[in-house]
C-alpha positions as CSV (number, residue, x, y, z in Angstrom):
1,X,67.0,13.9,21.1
2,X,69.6,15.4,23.2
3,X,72.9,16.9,21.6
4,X,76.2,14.5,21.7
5,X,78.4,17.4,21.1
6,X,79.7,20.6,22.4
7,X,80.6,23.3,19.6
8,X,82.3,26.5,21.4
9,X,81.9,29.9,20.8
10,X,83.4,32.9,22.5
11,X,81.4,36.1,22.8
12,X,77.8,37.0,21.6
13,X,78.8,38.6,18.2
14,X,81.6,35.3,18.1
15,X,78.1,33.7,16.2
16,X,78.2,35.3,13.1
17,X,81.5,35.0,12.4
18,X,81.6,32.6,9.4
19,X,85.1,30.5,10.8
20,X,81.9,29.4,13.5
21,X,79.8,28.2,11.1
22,X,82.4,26.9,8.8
23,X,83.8,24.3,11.7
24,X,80.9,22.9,12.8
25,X,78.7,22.5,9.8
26,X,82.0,21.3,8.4
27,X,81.8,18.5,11.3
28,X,77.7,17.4,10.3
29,X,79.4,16.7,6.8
30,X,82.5,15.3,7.6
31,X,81.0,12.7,10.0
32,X,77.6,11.6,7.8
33,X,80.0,11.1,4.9
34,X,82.8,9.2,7.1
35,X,79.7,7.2,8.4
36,X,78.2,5.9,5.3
37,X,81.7,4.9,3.9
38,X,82.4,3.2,6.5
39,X,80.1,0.4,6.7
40,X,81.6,-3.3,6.6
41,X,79.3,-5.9,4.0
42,X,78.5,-7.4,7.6
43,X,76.3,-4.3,8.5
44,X,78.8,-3.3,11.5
45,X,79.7,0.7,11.3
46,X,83.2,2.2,12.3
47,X,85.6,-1.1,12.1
48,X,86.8,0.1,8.8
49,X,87.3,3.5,9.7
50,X,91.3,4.6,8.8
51,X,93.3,6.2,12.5
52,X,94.4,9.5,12.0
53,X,97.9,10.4,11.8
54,X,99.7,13.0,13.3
55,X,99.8,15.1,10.9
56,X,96.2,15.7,10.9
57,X,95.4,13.6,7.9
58,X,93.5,10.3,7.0
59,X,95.0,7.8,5.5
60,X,93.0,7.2,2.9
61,X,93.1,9.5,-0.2
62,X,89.9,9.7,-1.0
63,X,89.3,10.8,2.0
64,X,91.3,13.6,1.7
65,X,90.3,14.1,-1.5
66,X,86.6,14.5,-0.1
67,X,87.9,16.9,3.2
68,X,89.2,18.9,0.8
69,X,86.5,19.0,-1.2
70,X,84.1,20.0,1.8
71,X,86.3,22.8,2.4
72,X,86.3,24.1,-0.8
73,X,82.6,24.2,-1.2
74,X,82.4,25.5,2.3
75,X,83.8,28.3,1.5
76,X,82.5,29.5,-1.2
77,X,81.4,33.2,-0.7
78,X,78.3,32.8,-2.2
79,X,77.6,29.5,0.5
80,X,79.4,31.9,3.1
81,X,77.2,35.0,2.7
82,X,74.0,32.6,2.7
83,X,74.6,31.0,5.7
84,X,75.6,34.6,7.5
85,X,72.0,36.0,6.1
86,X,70.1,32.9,7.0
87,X,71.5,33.0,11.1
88,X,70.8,36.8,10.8
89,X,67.3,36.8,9.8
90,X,66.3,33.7,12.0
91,X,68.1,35.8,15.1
92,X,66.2,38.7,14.0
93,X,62.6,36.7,14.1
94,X,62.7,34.2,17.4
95,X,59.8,32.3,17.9
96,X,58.9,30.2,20.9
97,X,58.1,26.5,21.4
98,X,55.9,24.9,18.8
99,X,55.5,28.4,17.6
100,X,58.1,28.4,14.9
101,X,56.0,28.8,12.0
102,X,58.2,31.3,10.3
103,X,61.6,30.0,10.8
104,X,59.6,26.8,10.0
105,X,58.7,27.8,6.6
106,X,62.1,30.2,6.1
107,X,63.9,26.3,6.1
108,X,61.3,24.9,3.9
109,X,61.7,27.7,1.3
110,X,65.2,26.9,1.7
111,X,65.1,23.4,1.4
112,X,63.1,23.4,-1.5
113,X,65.8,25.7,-3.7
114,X,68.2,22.7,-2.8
115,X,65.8,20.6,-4.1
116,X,65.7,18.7,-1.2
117,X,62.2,16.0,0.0
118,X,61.5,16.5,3.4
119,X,58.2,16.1,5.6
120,X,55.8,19.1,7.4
121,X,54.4,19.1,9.8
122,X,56.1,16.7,12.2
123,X,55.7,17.3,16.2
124,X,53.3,20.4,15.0
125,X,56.1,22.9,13.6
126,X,59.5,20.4,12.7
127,X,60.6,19.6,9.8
128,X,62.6,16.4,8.3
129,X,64.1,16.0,5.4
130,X,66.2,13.8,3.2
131,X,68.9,13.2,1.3
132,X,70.4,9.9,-0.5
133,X,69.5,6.7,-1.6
134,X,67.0,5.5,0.9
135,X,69.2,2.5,2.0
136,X,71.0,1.8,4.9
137,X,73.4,3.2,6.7
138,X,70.6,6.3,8.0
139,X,72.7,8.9,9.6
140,X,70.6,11.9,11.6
141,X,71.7,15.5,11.9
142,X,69.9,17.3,14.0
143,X,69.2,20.9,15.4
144,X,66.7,22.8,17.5
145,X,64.7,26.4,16.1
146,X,62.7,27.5,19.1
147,X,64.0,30.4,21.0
148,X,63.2,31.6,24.8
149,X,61.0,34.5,26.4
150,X,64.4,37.3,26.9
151,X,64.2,40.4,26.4
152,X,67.7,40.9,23.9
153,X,69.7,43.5,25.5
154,X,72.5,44.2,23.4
155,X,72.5,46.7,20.6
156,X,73.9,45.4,17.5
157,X,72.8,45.3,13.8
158,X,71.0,41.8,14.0
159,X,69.4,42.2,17.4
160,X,65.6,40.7,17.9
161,X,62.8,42.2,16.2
162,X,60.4,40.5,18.5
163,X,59.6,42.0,22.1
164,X,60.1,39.5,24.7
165,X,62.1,37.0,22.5
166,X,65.3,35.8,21.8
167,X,67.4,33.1,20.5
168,X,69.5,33.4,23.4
169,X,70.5,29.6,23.0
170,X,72.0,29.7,19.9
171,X,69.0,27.7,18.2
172,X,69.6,30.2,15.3
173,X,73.1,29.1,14.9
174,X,72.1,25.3,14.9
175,X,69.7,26.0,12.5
176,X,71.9,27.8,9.6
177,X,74.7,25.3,10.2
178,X,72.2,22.3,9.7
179,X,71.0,24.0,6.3
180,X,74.2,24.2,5.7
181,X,75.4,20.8,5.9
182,X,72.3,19.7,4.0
183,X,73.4,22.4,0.8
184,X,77.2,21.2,1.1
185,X,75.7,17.7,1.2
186,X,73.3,18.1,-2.2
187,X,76.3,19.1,-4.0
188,X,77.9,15.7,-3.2
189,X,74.9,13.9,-3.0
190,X,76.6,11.1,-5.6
191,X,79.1,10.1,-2.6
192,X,76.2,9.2,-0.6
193,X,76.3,5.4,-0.1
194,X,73.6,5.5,2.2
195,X,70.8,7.9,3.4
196,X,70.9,11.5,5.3
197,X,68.1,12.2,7.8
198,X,68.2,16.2,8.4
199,X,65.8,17.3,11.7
200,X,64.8,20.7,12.6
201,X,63.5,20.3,15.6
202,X,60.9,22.1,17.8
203,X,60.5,22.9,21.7
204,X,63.7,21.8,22.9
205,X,63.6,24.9,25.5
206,X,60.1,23.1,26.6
207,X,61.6,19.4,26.6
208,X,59.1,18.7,24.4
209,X,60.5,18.6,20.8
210,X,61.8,15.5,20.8
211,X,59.6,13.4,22.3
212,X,56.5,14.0,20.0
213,X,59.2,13.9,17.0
214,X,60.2,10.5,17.9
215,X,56.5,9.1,18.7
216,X,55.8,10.5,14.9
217,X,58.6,8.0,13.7
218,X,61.3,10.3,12.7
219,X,64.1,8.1,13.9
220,X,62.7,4.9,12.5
221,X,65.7,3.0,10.8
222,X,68.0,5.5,11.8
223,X,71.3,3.9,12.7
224,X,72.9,6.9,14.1
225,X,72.0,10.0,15.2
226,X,74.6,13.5,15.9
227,X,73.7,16.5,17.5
228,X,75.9,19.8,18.3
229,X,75.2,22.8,21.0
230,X,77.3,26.0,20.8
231,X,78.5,26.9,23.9
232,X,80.7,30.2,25.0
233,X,83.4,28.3,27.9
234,X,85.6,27.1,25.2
235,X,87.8,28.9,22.3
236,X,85.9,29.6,18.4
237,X,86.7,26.7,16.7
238,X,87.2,24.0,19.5
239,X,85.3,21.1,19.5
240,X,84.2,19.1,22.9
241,X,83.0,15.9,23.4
242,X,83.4,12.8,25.4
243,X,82.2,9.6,25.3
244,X,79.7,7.8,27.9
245,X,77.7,10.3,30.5
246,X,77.7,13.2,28.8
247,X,75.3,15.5,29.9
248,X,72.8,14.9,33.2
249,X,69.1,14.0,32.9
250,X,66.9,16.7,34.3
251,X,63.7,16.6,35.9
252,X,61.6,18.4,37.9
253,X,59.0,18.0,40.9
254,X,56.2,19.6,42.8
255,X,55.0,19.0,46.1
256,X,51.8,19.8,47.8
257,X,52.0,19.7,51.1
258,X,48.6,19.6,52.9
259,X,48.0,20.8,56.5
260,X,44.9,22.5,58.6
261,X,44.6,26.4,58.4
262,X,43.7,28.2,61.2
263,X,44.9,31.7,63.2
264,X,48.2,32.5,63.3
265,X,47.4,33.3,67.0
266,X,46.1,30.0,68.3
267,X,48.6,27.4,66.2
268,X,47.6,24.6,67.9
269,X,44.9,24.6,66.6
270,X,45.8,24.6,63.1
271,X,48.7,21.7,61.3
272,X,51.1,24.2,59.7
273,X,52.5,23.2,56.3
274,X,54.6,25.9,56.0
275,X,56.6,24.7,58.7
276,X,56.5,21.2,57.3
277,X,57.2,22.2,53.7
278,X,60.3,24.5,55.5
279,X,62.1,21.7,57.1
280,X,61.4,19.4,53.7
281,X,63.6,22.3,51.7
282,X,66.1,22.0,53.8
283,X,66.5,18.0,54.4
284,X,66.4,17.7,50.3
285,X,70.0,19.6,50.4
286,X,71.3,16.5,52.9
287,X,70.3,14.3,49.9
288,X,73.2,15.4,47.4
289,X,75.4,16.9,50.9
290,X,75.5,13.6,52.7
291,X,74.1,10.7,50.9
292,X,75.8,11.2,47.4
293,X,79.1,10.5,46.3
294,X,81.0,13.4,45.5
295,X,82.5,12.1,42.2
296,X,78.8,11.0,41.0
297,X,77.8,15.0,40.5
298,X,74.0,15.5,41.4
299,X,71.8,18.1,41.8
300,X,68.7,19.0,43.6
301,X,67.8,22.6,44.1
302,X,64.0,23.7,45.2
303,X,63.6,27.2,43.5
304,X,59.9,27.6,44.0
305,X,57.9,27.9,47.5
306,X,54.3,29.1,47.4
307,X,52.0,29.5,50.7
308,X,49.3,31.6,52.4
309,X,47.5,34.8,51.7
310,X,48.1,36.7,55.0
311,X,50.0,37.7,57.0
312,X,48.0,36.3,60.4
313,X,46.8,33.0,58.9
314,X,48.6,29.6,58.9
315,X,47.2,28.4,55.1
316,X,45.8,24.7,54.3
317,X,48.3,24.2,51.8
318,X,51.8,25.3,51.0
319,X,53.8,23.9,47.7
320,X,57.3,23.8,47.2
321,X,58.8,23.0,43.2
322,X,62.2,22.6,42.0
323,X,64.8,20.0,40.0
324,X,66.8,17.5,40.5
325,X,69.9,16.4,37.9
326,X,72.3,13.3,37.5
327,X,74.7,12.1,34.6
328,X,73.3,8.3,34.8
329,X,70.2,6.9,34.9
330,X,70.7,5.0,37.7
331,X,71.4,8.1,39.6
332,X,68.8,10.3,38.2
333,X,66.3,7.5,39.4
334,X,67.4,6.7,42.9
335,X,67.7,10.8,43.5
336,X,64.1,11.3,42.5
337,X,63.0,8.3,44.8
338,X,64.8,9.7,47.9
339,X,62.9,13.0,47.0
340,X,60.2,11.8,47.2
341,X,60.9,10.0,50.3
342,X,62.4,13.2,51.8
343,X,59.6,15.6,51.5
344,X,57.1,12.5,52.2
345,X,58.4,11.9,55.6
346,X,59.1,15.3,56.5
347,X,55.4,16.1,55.7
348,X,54.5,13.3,58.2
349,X,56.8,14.5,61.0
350,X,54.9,17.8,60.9
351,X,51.2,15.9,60.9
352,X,50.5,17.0,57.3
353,X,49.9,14.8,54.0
354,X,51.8,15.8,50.7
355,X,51.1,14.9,46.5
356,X,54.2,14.9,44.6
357,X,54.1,15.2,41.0
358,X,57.0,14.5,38.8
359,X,55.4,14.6,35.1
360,X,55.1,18.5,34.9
361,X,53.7,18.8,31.3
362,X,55.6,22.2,31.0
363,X,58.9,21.0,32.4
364,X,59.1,17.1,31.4
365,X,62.1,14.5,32.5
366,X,64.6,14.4,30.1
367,X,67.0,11.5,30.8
368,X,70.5,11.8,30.7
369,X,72.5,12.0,27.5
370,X,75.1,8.8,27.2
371,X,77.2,8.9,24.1
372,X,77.6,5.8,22.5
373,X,81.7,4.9,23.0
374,X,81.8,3.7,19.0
375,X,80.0,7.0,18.0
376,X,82.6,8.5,19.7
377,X,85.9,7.4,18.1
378,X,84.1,8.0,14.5
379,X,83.5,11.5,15.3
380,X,86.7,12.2,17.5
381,X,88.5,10.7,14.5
382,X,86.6,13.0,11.9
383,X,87.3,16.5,14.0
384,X,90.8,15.7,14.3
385,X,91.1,15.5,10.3
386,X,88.6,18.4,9.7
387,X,89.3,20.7,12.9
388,X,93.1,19.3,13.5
389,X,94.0,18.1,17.2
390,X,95.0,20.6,20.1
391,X,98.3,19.7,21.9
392,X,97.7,19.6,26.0
């Protein structure tokens, strides 16, 4: 459950300003609503879905009629001061993965004075709830609540109450907007044609979230899924997306690489995997340097290396960890096979043996992120009429 659009932001305090919010929580409306009146009596989505014009507007007016109405609700001061308080005091109270009990129960509490269902606990702290008929089409919106272990630096009026914590990845953000959406959406609740799935996800820093969300069911029957991530390289108010590879799978190994200890006096007498797990480090960079082609970006960086206890003594064991990135999955599966072969036969060139794990419980694969081309042109169409189109 990896996000399928790229919302910007410029500057830290750039997140509370409302025109933020208003833009992207605009967009979770705009395209659940474009989705589920779009749906041909054959079943198929987007091949009824009007082009937008030039001048920024869809051709049908109800359509419009319905843009305009979003807006209007969306800014309402009573909907805009809401959302501001809700980012605030979520910013103010981070919480880590699978221990976001409060912000858990701050979006129940909210939910509930919508008056709208929704299930608890799923994956441990999440939270799913629903809106519309029941029926087909089943669109997902979806955001993440955890934060990460940062000390907040920055002295302002909303900064971190909690020592060591911070929503330093805009989770807070994603959360407010998504409650957002689902209060806009209650209000027009009798346009719904089909069904709105709304998921507050946990652990998303962990790579964890997800997974145990989706082996508990929550995207059963759902026929489409969107996701957003605030991101500070792009102007307030620009939306970026593209369809296909999107953004690159991530995974991680570690490699224990297994020698004789002995003196650091009389090496012959000892197999020394430091040396071993040295020369390993180094051939992983002529992976991506000379094996790789330039255009099909990949990654592999070793950030970890652990080994010995003195300074005299050539240890048994040294371990190296690090990660390894690609945009397909072809990619991301033939670059973790030649790391394995790398640091395999470089062990074996220095006489040691090596284990090499790459299902790290605390850092688990995430494949890559591929944007379904249809998905797309629905929501490129439905930023252009909400958002407007920049001129290049």
């Amino acid at each position: 459950m990896r996000n399928i659009l790229t919302v910007a932001k410029k500057g830290k305090l750039a997140m509370d300003k409302w025109v933020v919010h208003r833009s992207v929580f605009l967009l979770f409306i705009g395209i659940s609503l474009a989705f589920q009146n779009s749906v041909n009596p054959d079943g198929k989505h987007f091949d009824s879905l009007p082009t937008c014009q030039n001048n920024n507007n869809i051709s049908s007016s109800s359509s419009s009629y319905m843009r305009e109405r979003i807006v209007e609700l969306a800014n309402d001061p009573h909907t805009v001061d809401w959302m501001k308080k809700i980012r605030r005091q979520i910013h103010e109270n981070p919480e880590l993965a699978f221990e976001e009990f409060e912000t858990s129960k701050l979006i129940r509490q909210q939910l509930d004075q919508m008056g709208i269902s929704y299930r608890w606990p799923v994956a441990r702290t999440g939270v799913v709830a629903t809106l519309g008929s029941g029926s087909s089409p089943v669109v997902a919106l979806r955001a993440d609540m955890d934060a990460l272990p940062i000390q907040e630096m920055a002295e302002w009026g909303h900064k971190s109450k909690v020592d060591g914590k911070m929503h330093a990845c805009g989770h807070d953000a994603h959360s407010a907007m998504l409650l957002g959406a689902a209060r806009i959406l209650k209000q027009l609740q009798d346009t719904l044609q089909g069904t709105v799935v709304f998921i507050f996800q946990p652990a998303e820093e962990q790579g964890r979230g997800g997974r145990e969300m989706i082996a508990e069911g929550v995207l059963d029957n759902v026929d489409a899924i969107f996701g957003l991530h605030t991101v500070h390289r792009y102007p307030t108010g620009v939306v970026a997306f593209r369809p296909g590879e999107f953004l690159a799978g991530c995974g991680s190994f570690r490699a224990k690489i297994i020698g004789k200890g002995g003196h650091a006096a009389i090496p012959q007498d000892s197999i020394d995997p430091i040396l071993a797990a040295s020369s390993a480090v180094i051939s992983l960079q002529n992976i991506v340097s000379r094996e790789i082609d330039p255009i099909d970006s990949q990654v592999v960086s070793v950030a970890m290396i652990h080994g010995g206890t003195a300074f005299n003594v050539i240890p048994e064991f040294a371990t190296i960890e690090g990660t390894f990135r690609a945009f397909s999955r072809k990619s991301f599966d033939t670059l973790r096979e030649r790391i394995k072969e790398v640091i395999e036969s470089q062990a074996a060139v220095y006489r040691c043996s090596c284990e090499i794990n790459f299902t790290g419980t605390e850092h688990p694969t995430i494949p890559p992120t591929v944007n379904d081309a249809r998905i797309y042109e629905h929501v490129r169409r439905v930023s252009i009429d909400i958002l407007g189109e920049r001129k290049r």
